[in-house]
C-alpha positions as a Python dict, from the first residue, in 0.01 Angstrom:
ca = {
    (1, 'X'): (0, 0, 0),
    (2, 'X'): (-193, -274, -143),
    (3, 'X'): (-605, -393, -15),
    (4, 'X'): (-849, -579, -140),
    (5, 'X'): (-712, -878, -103),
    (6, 'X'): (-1006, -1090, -102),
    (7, 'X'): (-1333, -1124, -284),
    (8, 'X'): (-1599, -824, -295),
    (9, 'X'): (-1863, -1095, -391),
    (10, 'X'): (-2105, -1289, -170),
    (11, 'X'): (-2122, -1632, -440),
    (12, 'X'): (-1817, -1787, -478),
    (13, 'X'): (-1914, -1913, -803),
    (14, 'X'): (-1753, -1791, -1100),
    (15, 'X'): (-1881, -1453, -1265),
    (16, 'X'): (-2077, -1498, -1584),
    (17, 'X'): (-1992, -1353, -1900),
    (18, 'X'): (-2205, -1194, -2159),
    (19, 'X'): (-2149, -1049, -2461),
    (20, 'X'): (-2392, -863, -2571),
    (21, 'X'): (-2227, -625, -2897),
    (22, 'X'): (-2415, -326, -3015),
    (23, 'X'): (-2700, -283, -2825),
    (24, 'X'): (-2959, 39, -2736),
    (25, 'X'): (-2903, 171, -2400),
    (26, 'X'): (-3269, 108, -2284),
    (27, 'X'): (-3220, -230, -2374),
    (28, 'X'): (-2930, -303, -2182),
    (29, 'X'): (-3036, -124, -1903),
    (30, 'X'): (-3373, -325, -1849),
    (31, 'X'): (-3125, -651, -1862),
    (32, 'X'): (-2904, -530, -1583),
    (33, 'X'): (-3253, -495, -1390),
    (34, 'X'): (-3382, -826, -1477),
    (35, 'X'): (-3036, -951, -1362),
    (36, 'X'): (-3022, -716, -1049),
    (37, 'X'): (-3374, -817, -927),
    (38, 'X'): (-3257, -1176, -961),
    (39, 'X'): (-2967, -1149, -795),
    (40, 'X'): (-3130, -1000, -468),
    (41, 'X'): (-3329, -1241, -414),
    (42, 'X'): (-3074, -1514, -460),
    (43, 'X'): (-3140, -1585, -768),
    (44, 'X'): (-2893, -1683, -1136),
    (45, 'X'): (-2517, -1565, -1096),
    (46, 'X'): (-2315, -1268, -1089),
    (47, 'X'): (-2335, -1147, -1425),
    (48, 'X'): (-2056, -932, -1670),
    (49, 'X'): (-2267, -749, -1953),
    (50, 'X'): (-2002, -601, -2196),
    (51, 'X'): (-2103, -416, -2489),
    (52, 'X'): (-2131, -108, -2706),
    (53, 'X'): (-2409, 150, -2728),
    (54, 'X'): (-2517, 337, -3025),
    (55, 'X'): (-2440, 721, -2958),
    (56, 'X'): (-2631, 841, -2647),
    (57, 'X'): (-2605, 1096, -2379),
    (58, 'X'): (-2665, 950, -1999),
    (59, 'X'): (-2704, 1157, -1691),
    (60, 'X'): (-2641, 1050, -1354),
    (61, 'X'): (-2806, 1189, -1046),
    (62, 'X'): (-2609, 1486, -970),
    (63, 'X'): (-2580, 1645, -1334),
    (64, 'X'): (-2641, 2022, -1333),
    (65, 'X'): (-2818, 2164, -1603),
    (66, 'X'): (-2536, 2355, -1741),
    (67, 'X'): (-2370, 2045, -1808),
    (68, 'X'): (-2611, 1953, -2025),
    (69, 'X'): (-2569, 1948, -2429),
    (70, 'X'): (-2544, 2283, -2596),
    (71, 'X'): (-2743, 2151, -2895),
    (72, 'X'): (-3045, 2043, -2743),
    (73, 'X'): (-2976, 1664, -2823),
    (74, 'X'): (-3189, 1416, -2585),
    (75, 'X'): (-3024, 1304, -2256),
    (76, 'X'): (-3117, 979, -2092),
    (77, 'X'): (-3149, 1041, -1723),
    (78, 'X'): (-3053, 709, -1550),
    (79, 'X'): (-3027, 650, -1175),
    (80, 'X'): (-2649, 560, -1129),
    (81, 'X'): (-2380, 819, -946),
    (82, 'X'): (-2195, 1062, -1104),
    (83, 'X'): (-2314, 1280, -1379),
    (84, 'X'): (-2316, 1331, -1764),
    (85, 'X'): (-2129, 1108, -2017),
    (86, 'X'): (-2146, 990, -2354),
    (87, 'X'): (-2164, 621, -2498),
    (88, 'X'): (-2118, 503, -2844),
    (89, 'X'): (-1941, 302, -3107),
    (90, 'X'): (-1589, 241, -3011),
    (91, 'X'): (-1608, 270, -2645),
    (92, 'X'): (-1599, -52, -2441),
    (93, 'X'): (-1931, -57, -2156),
    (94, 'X'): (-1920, -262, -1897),
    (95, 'X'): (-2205, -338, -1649),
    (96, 'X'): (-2130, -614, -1373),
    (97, 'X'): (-2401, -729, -1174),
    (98, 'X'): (-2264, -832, -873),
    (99, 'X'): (-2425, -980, -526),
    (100, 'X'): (-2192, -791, -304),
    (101, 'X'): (-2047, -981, 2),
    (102, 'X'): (-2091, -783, 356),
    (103, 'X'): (-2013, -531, 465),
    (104, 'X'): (-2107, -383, 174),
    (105, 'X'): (-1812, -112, 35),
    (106, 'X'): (-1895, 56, -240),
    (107, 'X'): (-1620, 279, -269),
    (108, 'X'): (-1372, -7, -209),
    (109, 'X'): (-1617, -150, -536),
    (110, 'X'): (-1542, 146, -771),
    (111, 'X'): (-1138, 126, -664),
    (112, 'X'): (-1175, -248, -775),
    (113, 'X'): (-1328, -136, -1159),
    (114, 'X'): (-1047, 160, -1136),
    (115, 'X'): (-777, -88, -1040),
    (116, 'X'): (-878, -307, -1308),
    (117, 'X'): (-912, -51, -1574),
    (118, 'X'): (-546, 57, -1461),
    (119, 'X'): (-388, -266, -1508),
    (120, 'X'): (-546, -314, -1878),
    (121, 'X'): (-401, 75, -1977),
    (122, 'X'): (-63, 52, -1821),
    (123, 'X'): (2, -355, -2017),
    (124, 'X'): (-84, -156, -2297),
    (125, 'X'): (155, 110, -2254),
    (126, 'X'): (36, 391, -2065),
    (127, 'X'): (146, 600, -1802),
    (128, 'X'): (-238, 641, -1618),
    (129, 'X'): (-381, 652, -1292),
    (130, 'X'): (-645, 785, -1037),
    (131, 'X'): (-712, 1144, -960),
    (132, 'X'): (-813, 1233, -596),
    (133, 'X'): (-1149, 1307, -569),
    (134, 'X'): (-1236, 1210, -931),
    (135, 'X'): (-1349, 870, -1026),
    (136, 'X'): (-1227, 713, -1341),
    (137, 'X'): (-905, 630, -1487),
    (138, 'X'): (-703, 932, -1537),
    (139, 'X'): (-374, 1052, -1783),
    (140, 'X'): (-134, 1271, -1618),
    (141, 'X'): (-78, 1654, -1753),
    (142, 'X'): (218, 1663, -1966),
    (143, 'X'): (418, 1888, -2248),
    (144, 'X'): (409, 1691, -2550),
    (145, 'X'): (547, 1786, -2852),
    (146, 'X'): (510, 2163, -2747),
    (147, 'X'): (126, 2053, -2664),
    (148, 'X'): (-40, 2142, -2362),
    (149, 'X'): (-229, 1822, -2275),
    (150, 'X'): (-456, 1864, -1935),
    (151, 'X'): (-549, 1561, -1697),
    (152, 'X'): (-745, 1328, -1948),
    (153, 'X'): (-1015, 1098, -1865),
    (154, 'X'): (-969, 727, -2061),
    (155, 'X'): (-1235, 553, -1831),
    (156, 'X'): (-1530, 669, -1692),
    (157, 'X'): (-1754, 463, -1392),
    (158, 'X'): (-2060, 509, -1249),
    (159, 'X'): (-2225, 257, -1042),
    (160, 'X'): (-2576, 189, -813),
    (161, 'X'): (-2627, -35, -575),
    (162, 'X'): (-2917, -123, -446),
    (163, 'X'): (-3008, -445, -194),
    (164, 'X'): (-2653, -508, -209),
    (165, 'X'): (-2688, -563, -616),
    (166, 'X'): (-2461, -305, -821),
    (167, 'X'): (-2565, -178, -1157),
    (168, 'X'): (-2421, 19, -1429),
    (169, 'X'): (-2014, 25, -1416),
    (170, 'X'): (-1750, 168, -1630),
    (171, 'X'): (-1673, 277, -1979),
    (172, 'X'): (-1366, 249, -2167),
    (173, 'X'): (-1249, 475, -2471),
    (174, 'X'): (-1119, 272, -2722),
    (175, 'X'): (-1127, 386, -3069),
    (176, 'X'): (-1441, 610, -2981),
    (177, 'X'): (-1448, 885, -3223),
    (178, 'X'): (-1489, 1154, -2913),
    (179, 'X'): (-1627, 1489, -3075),
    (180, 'X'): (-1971, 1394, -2849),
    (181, 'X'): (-1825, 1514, -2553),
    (182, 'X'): (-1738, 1902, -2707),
    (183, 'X'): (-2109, 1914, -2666),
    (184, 'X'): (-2139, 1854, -2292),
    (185, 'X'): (-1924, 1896, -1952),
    (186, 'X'): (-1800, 1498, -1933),
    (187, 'X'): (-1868, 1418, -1508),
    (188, 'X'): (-1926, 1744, -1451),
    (189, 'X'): (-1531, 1861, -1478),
    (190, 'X'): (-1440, 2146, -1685),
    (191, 'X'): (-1045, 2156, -1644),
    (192, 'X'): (-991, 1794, -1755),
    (193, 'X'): (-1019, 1614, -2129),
    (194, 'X'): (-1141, 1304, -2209),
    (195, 'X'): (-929, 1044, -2417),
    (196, 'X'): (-909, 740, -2580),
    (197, 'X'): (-671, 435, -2621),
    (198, 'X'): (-630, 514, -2989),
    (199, 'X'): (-530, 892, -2985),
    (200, 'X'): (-277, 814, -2676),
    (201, 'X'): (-129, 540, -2843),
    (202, 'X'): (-72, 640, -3179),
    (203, 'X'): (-223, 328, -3352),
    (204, 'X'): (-602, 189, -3365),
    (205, 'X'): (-742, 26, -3045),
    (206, 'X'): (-1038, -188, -3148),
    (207, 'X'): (-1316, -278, -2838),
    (208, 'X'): (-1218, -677, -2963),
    (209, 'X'): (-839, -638, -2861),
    (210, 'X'): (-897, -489, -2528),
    (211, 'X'): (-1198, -737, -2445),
    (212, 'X'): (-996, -995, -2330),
    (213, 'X'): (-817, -838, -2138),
    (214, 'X'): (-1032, -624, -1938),
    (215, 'X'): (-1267, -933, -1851),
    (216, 'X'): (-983, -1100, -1708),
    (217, 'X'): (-871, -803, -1506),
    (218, 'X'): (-1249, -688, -1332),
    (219, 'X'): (-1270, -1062, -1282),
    (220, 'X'): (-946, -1063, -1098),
    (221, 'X'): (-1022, -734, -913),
    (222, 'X'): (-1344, -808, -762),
    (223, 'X'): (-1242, -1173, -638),
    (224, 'X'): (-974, -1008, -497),
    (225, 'X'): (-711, -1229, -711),
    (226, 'X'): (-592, -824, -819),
    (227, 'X'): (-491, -605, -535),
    (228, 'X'): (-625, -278, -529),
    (229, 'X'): (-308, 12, -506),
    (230, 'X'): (-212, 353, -500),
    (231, 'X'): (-190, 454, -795),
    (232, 'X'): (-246, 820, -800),
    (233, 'X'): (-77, 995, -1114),
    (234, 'X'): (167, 1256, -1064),
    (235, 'X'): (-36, 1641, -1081),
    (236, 'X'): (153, 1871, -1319),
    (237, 'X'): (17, 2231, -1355),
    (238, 'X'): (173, 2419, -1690),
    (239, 'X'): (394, 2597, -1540),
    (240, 'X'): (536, 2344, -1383),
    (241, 'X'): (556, 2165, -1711),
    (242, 'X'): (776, 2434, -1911),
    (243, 'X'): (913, 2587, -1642),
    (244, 'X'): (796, 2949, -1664),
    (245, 'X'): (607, 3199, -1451),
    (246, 'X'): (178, 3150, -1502),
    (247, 'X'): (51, 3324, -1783),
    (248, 'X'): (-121, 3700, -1786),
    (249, 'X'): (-424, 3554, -1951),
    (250, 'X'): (-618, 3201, -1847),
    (251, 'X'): (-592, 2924, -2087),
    (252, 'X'): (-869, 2789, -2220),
    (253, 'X'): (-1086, 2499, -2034),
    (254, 'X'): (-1049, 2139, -2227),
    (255, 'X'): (-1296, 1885, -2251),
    (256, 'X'): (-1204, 1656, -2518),
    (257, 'X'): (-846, 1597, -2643),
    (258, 'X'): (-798, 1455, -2986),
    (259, 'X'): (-494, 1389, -3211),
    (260, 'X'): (-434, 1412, -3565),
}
């Protein structure tokens, strides 16, 4: 089953591009609001901030405190969905500012970002998908190499709208190094990692070769020129996986998977 097949914007005119490299989260955040602000009232395009933040913590709305970091390092409470996450070098952020077109779907929005972030993963190779219940872009369970790998987040989103304006978006783990997230519960989900295009791949991922690429695709998604699909990945529980009764004791609870 295939939807979305026209645009999620109100303008017709063609989405702006910025890129904006290395840049403090504060920063870019008070540009999405000078964009936002304009946009509601009519005002400049629909805009496509892509970037990367320095290493920070953010915290949407419904973080609990327990998902907090264990080391006391500052969070920066911000006013999108979802809940705790890390940013930093390596990890391509994207915030579109879009003019939605009525009636406004927001969920239909965050499928368009997910579908998009699909597309880019599977050209390069990988087997990924959604999770019910779970935003994001997801990697089944599987057995490798005698390896228990859980469910494992590659994309993260998290998104606002307000007067019809969206803020904030997704993230994509390139060749983030990832040990931030041992310090936290990433979205709130214990029984899932979080991974990046480098370790699942096997060779280095760079922000600048996926850029292209994932432009193109939210582009495509939110005018609708990329249908939104099921793609739900396949759930795989270990036992399932090798085949043998559950074990006596629990397994431990993953939150980052790395290779090397």
């Amino acid at each position: 089953m295939s939807s979305a097949s026209s645009s999620a914007r109100f303008d017709s005119e063609p989405v702006a591009v910025a890129h904006l490299g290395l840049i403090g989260y504060l920063e870019a955040w008070e540009r999405q609001r000078e964009i936002a602000a304009d946009r509601a009232e009519g005002r400049g395009v629909d805009t496509l901030l892509l970037l990367e933040h320095p290493p920070v913590y953010t915290a949407g709305k419904r973080t609990a405190p327990e998902d907090r970091p264990t080391d006391g390092t500052p969070v920066i409470d911000v006013d999108r969905g979802g809940k705790i996450t890390w940013h930093g070098p390596g990890q391509l952020v994207g915030y579109p500012i879009i003019r939605l077109g009525e009636p406004i779907d927001v969920v239909g929005y965050v499928r368009r970002l997910e579908q998009a972030l699909i597309e880019v993963c599977t050209d390069l190779g990988l087997t990924c998908g959604r999770v019910d219940g779970r935003s994001g872009v997801w990697l089944p369970a599987e057995l490798r190499d005698g390896h228990w790998l859980p469910e494992r987040k590659i994309a993260a989103i998290g998104v606002r709208v307000q007067r019809g304006v969206t803020m904030h978006g997704f993230s994509l783990n390139c060749d983030a190094t990832l040990d931030a997230f041992d310090s936290i519960v990433p979205c709130g989900i214990r029984d899932a990692g979080v991974t990046s295009l480098t370790g699942e791949l096997g060779r280095d991922v760079t922000v600048a070769e996926v850029m292209p690429a994932v432009t193109a695709a939210v582009i495509d998604a939110l005018d609708g020129r990329l249908p939104v699909t099921d793609h739900d990945i396949e759930r795989v529980t270990f036992e399932q996986a090798v085949g043998a009764e559950p074990p006596q004791t629990p397994r431990p609870e993953f939150t980052t998977v790395r290779y090397g």
